[in-house]
C-alpha positions in Angstrom: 61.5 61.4 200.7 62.0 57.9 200.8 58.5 56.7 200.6 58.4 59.0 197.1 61.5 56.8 195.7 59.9 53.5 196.3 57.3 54.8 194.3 58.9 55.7 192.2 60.6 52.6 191.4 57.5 50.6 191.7 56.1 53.0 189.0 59.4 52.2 186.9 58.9 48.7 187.7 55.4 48.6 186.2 56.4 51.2 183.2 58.7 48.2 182.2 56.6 45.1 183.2 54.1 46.9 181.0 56.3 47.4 177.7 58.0 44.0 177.9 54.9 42.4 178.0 53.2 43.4 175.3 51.5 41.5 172.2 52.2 40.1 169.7 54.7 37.7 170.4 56.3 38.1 173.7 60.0 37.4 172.7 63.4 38.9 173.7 63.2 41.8 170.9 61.4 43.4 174.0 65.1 44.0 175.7 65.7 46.5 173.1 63.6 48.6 174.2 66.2 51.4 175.0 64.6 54.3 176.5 67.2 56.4 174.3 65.9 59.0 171.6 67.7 57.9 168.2 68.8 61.1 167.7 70.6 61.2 170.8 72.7 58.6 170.1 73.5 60.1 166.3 74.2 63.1 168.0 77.2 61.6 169.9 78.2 59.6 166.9 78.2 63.2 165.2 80.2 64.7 168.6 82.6 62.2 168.2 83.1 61.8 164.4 83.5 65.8 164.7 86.1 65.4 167.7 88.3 62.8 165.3 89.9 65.1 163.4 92.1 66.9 166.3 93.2 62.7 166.8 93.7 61.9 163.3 94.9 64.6 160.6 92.0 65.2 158.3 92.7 67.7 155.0 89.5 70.0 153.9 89.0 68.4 150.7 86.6 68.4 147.7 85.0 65.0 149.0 85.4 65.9 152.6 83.4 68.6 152.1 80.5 66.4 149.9 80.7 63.9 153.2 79.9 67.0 155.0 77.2 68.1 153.0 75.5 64.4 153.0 75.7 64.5 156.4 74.1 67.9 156.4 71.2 66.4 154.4 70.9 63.6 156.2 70.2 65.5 159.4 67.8 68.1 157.1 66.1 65.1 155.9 65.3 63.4 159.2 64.0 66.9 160.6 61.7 66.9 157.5 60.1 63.6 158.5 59.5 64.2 162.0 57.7 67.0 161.0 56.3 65.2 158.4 54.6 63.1 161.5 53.1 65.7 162.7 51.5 64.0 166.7 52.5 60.9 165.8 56.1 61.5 166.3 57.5 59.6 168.9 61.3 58.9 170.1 60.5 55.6 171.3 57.4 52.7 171.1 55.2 53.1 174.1 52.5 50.5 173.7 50.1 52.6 175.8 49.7 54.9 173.4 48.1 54.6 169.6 49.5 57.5 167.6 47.9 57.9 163.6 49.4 55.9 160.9 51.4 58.2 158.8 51.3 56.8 155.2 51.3 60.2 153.4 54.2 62.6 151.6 57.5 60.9 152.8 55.7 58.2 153.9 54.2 57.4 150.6 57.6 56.7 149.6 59.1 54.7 152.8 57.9 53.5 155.6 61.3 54.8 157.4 62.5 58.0 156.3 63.4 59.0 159.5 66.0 55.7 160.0 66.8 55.9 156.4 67.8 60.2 156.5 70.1 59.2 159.9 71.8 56.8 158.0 72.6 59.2 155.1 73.8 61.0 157.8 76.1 58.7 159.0 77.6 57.8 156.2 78.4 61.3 155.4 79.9 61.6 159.0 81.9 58.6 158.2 83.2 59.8 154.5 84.4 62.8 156.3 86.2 61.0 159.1 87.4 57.5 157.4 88.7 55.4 159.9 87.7 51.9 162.0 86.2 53.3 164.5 84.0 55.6 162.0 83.5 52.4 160.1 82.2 50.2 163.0 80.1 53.2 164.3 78.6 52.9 161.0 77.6 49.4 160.7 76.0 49.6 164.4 74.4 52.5 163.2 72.3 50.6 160.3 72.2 47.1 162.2 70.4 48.9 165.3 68.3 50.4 162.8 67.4 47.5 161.0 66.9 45.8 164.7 64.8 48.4 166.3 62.6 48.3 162.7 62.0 45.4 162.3 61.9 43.8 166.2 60.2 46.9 168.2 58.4 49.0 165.8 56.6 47.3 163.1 55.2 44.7 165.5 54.0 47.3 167.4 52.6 49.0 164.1 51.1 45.8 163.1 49.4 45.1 167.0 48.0 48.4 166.7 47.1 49.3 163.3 46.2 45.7 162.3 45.1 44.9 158.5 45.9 49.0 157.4 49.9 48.8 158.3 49.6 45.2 156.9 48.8 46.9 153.7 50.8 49.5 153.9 53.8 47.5 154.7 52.8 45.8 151.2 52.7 49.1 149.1 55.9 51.1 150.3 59.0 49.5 151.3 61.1 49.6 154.5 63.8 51.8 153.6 64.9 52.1 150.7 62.2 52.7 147.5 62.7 49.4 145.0 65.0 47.6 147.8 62.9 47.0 150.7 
């Protein structure tokens, strides 16, 4: 039992080693490298937007209900473009692998849908619930996205799909279509 745990660890240990030390530029974008599905963490930001209202009195209004129904799309949306991946769907960047570049339906339109449909979803959640703390959840939301974009995943898309994401990156933008 114990000899399987140090294995373990030293297979953790090189796991790590290996996806901090990739190329290009070996910088400290690599520490946030969270091993956390995004959707997991919207999903508690969902839990708790959700749990709010027995803190703070909320009235089922005209616009609460819209929020809701942004929400709703956002999370639709997001489904819709991790389908749209198809096998290259991944939670997480794991530089051992060298999933297809997806650059078709969704993807002709942004290089992000998946980012840009959580956010959506977000700021529904956050219509429905306004407060600080729905507020602040909010702006992490977008600035992790934005982070995780542009520091983890499109230098890893550029290391590994070279001149073609180059171009790509040239011909749709980031998340928004027009804005970048």
């Amino acid at each position: 039992m114990q000899q399987h745990m140090i294995d373990h660890e030293v297979t953790l240990s090189f796991r790590l080693e290996c996806m901090t030390s990739q190329s290009p530029p070996q910088n400290k974008s690599s520490l946030l490298m969270l091993r956390v599905p995004p959707m997991a963490l919207f999903a508690v930001f969902a839990v708790a937007m959700w749990l709010l209202p027995d803190i703070l009195p909320v009235r089922f209004t005209a616009s609460w209900m819209v929020a809701l129904m942004l929400a709703a799309l956002g999370v639709f949306a997001a489904f819709g473009a991790q389908r749209a991946m198809g096998s290259s769907w991944r939670t997480t960047v794991d530089p051992t692998e060298r999933p297809p570049l997806v650059t078709t339906g969704i993807f002709a339109i942004v290089r992000n849908p998946i980012y840009t449909s959580i956010n959506v979803m977000v700021i529904g959640l956050t219509f429905a619930v306004p407060n600080g703390i729905a507020l602040a959840g909010v702006v992490m939301i977008i600035i992790g996205s934005q982070l995780q974009v542009r520091l983890i995943e499109e230098p890893y898309l550029t290391a590994t799909h070279g001149q073609a994401y180059r171009d790509y990156c040239e011909a749709v933008d980031r998340f928004l279509p027009g804005i970048g």
